[in-house]
RODO-926508 format. One record per atom (N, C-alpha, C): residue in three letters; x, y, z. Coordinates in steps of 0.2 Angstrom, whole numbers, plus 2048, in hexadecimal, padded with zeros to 3 digits. Layout:
# RODO-926508
ALAXYZ
...
//
This chain:
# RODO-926508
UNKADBF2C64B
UNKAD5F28649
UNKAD7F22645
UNKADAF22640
UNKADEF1D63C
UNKADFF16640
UNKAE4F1B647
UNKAE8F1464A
UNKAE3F1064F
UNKADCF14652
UNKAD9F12655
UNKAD4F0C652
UNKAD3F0E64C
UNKACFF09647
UNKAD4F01646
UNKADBF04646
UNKADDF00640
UNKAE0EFB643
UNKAE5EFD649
UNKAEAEFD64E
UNKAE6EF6652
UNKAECEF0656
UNKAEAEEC659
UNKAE9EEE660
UNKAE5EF1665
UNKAE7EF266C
UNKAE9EEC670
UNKAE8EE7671
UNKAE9EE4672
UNKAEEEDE671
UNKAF5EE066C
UNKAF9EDD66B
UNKAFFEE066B
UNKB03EDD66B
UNKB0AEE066A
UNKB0CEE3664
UNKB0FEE8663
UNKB12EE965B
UNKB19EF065E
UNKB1CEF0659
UNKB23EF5659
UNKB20EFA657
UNKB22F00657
UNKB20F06654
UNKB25F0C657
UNKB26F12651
UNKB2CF17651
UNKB25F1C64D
UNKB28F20655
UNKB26F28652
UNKB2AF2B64F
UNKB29F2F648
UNKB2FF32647
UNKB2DF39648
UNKB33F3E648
UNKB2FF4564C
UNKB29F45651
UNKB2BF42655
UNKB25F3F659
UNKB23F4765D
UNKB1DF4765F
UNKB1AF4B661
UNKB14F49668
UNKB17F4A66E
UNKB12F48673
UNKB0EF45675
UNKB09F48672
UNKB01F47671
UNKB00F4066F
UNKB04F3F667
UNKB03F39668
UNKB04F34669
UNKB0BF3566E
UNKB10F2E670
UNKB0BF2E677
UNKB08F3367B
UNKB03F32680
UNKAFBF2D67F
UNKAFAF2E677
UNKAF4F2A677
UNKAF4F24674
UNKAFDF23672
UNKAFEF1C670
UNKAFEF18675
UNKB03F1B67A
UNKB05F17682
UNKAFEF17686
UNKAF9F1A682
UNKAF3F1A68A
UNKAEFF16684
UNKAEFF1567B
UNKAE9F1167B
UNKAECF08676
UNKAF3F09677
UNKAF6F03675
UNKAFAF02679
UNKAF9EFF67E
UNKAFCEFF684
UNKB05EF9684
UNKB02EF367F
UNKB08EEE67D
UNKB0CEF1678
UNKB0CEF6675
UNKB10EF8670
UNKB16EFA674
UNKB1BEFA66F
UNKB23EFC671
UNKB23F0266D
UNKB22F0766F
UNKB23F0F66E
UNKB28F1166D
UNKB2CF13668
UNKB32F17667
UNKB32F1C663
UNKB38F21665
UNKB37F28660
UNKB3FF2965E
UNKB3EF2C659
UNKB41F2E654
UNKB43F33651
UNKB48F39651
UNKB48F3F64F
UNKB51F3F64D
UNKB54F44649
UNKB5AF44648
UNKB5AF4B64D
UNKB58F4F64E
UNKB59F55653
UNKB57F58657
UNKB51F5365B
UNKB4DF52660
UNKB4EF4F665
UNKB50F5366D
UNKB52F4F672
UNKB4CF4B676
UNKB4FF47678
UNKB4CF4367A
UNKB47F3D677
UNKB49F3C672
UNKB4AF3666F
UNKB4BF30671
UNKB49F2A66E
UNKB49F2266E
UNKB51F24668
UNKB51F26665
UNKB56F2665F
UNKB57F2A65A
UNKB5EF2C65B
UNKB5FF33657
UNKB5FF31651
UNKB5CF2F64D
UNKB5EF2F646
UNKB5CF31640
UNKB60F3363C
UNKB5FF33634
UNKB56F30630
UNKB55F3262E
UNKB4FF2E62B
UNKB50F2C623
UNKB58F2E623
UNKB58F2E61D
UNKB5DF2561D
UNKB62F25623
UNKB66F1F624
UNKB62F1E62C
UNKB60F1962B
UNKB5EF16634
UNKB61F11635
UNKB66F13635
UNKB6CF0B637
UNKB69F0963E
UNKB65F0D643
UNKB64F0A64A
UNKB60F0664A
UNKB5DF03644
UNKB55F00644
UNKB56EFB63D
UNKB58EF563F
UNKB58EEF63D
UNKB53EEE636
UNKB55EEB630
UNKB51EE962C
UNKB4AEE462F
UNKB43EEA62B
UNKB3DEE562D
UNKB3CEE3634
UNKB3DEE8639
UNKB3DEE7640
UNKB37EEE644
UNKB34EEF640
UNKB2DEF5642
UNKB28EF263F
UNKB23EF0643
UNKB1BEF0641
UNKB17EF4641
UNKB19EFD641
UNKB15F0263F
UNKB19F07642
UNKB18F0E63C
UNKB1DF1363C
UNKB19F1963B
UNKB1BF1E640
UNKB16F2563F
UNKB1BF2C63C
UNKB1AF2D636
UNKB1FF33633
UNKB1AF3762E
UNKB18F3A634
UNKB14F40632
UNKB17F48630
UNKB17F4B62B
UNKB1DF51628
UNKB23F5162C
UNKB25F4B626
UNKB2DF4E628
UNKB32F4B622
UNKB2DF4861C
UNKB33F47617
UNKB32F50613
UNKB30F54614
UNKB31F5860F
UNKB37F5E612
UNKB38F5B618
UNKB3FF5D61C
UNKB46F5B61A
UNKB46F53618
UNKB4CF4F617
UNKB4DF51611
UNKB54F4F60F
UNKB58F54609
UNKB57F4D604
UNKB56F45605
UNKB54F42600
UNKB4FF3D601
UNKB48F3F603
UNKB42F3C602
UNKB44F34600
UNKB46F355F9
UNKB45F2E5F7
UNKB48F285FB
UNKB4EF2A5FC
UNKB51F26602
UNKB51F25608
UNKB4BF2A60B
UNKB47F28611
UNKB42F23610
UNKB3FF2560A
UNKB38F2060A
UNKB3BF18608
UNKB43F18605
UNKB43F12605
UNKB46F0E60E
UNKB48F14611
UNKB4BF11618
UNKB43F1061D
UNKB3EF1461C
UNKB36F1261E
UNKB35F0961C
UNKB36F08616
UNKB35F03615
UNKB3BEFE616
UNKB40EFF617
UNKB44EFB619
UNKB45EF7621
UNKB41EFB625
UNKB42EFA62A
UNKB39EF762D
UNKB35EF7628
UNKB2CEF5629
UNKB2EEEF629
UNKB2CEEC62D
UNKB29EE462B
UNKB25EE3626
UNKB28EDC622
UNKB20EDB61C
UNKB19EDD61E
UNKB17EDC625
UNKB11EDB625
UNKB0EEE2629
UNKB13EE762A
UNKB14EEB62E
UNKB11EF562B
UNKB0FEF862C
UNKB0FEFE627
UNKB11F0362C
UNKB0EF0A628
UNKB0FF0F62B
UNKB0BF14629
UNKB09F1A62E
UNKB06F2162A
UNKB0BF2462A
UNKB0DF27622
UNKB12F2A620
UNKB0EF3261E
UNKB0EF38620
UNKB0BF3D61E
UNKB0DF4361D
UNKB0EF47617
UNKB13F4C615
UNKB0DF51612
UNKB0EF58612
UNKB09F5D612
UNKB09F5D609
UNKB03F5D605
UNKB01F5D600
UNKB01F625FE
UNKB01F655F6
UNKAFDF695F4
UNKAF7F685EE
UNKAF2F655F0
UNKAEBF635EA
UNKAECF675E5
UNKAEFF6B5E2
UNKAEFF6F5DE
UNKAF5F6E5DA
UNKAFBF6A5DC
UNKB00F6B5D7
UNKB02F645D4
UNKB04F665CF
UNKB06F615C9
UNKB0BF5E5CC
UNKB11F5F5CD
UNKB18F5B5CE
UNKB1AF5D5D4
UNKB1FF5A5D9
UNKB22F5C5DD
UNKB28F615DE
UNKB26F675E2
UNKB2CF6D5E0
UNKB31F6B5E6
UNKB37F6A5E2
UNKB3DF685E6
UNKB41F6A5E6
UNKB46F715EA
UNKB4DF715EB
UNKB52F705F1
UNKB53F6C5F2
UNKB57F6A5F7
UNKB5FF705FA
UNKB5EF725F2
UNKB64F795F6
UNKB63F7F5F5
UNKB5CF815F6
UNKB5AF865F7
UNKB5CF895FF
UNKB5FF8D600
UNKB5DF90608
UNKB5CF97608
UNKB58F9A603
UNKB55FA0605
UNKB4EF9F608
UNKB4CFA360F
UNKB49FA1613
UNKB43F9F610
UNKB43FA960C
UNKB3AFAA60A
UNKB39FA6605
UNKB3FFA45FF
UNKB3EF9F5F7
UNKB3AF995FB
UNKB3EF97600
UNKB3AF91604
UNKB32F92607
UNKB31F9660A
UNKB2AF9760C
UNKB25F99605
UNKB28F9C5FF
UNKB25F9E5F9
UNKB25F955F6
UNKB2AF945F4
UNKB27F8A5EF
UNKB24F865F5
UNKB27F855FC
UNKB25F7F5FD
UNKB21F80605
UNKB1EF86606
UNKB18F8960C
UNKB1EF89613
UNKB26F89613
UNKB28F86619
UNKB2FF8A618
UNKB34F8E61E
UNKB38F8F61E
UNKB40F8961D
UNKB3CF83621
UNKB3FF7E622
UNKB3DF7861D
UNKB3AF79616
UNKB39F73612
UNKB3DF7260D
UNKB3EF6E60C
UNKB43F6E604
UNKB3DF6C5FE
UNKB38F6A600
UNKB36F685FA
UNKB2CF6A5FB
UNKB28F685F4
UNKB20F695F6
UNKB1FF665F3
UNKB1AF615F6
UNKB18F585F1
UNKB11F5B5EE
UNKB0FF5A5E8
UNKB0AF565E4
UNKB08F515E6
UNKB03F505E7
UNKAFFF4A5E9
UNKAFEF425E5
UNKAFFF445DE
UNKB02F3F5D9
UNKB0BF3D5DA
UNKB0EF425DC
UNKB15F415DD
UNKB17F405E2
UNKB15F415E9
UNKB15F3D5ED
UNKB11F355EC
UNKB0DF345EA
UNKB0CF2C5EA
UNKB10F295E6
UNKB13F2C5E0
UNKB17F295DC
UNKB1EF275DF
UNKB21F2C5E3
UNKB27F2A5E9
UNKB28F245EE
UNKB1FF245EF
UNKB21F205F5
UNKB20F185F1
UNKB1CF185EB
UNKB1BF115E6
UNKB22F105E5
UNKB27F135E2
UNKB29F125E1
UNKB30F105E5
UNKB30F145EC
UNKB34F115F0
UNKB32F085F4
UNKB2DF075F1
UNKB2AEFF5F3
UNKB25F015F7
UNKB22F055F8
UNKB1BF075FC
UNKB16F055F9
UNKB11F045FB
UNKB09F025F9
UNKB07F095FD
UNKB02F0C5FB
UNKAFFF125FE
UNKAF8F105FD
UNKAF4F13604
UNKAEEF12605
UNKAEDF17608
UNKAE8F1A605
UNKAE4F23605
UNKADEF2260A
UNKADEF2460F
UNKADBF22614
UNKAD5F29615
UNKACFF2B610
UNKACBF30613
UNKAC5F30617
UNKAC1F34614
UNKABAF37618
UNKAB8F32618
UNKAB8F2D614
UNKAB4F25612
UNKAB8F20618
UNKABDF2161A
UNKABFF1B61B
UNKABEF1D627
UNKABDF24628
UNKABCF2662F
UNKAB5F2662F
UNKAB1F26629
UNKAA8F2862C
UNKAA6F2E630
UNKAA2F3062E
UNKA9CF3662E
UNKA9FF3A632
UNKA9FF36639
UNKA9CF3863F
UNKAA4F3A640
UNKAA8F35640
UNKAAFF36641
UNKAB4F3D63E
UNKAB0F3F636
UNKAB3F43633
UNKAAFF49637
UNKAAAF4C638
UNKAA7F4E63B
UNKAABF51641
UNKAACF4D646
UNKAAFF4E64B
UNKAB4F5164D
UNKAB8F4F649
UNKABFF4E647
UNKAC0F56642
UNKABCF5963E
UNKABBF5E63B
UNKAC0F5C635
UNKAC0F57632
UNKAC5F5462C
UNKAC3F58628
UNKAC5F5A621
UNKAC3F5C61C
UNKAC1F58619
UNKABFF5A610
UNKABCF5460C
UNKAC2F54609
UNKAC9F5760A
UNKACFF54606
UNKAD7F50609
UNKAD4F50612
UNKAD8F4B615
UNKAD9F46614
UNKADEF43613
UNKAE0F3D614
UNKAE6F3B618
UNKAE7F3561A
UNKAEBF32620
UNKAEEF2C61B
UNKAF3F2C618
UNKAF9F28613
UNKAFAF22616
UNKAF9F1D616
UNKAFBF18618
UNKB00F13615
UNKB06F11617
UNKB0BF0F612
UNKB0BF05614
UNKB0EF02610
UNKB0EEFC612
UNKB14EFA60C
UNKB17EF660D
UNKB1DEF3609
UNKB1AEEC605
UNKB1DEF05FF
UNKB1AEED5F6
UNKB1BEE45F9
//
C-alpha cells in the first residue's frame, strides 16, 4: 500500500529487497515496471547478492533510491551496524521501509546475541532464530541514532477504506526510514 501511494511508477529508481520474498519482487516488476530490482540475502539462493547486511561491500556508497527490509534486523548479531550500512548505502534523497516485529508493551529492547538455547529464544524474543525483541521507543531510538529520520506511517496515513480492506489493525505501522 505504502509503495503504491508513495512510489514513482513511472520513473526509474534502484531498489534492493532484502530477504526478498516473491510476491513482492512480482508486484514490483509488474507495478514499477523502470525500477532496477535487486535482491539481497546472505543465505538465500538465488539472489542479486549474497550479502552481509551488516557489511554490504557489494553496493556502493548512496547508490540505492529505496530499500525494502522487512524482519530481518532482529536476526543480525549487530543491528546497529546494519542500520548504519542501510543508511550508507541510501542516497540523500532516497529512503526505505525498514520493518522489525514490535512489542507495544515493552519498555527496552531485550537483547542477547549469545543466547542459543532454542526455547530461552522463543520465551524473550517470540522466535527460535532471534537474537533480540525491540520496544517500540528503542527501536526508533536505534535507527535516529544510526542517522535515520523515521516516519510512522498508520491507519491515518492509508485511509478508511484502505485499512478496512487490507484488515490493518489500529496499531500498524509501516517505518519509513530516510537519511538525517
Amino acid at each position: 500500500l505504502w509503495m503504491e501511494k508513495s512510489l514513482p511508477k513511472d520513473k526509474a529508481f534502484r531498489m534492493l529487497d532484502i530477504a526478498p520474498a516473491k510476491p513482492l519482487g512480482n508486484f514490483v516488476k509488474r507495478c514499477f515496471p523502470k525500477a532496477e530490482y535487486k535482491t539481497g540475502d546472505l543465505f538465500m539462493e538465488g539472489v542479486d547478492y549474497q550479502l552481509d547486511i551488516m557489511d554490504m561491500k557489494q553496493l556502493a556508497n548512496e547508490s540505492l533510491d529505496f530499500f525494502v527490509c522487512s524482519h530481518v534486523l532482529e536476526h543480525v548479531a549487530d543491528d546497529r551496524q546494519a542500520m548504519r550500512e542501510l543508511r550508507r548505502i541510501l542516497k540523500p534523497s532516497g529512503c526505505g521501509i525498514l520493518v522489525v516485529p514490535l512489542d507495544l508493551n515493552q519498555e527496552a529492547i531485550d537483547e542477547d546475541i549469545r543466547c542459543q538455547d532454542e526455547m530461552e529464544r522463543w520465551r524473550r524474543f517470540g522466535q527460535d532464530d532471534h537474537v533480540r525483541k525491540y520496544s517500540k521507543q528503542g527501536y526508533l531510538t536505534r535507527l535516529r541514532t544510526a542517522g535515520l529520520d523515521v516516519e510512522q506511517c498508520g491507519n491515518g496515513f492509508f485511509g478508511r477504506r484502505a485499512v478496512w480492506e487490507n484488515s490493518l489493525s489500529n496499531t500498524a505501522n509501516i517505518y519509513i526510514v530516510r537519511r538525517k
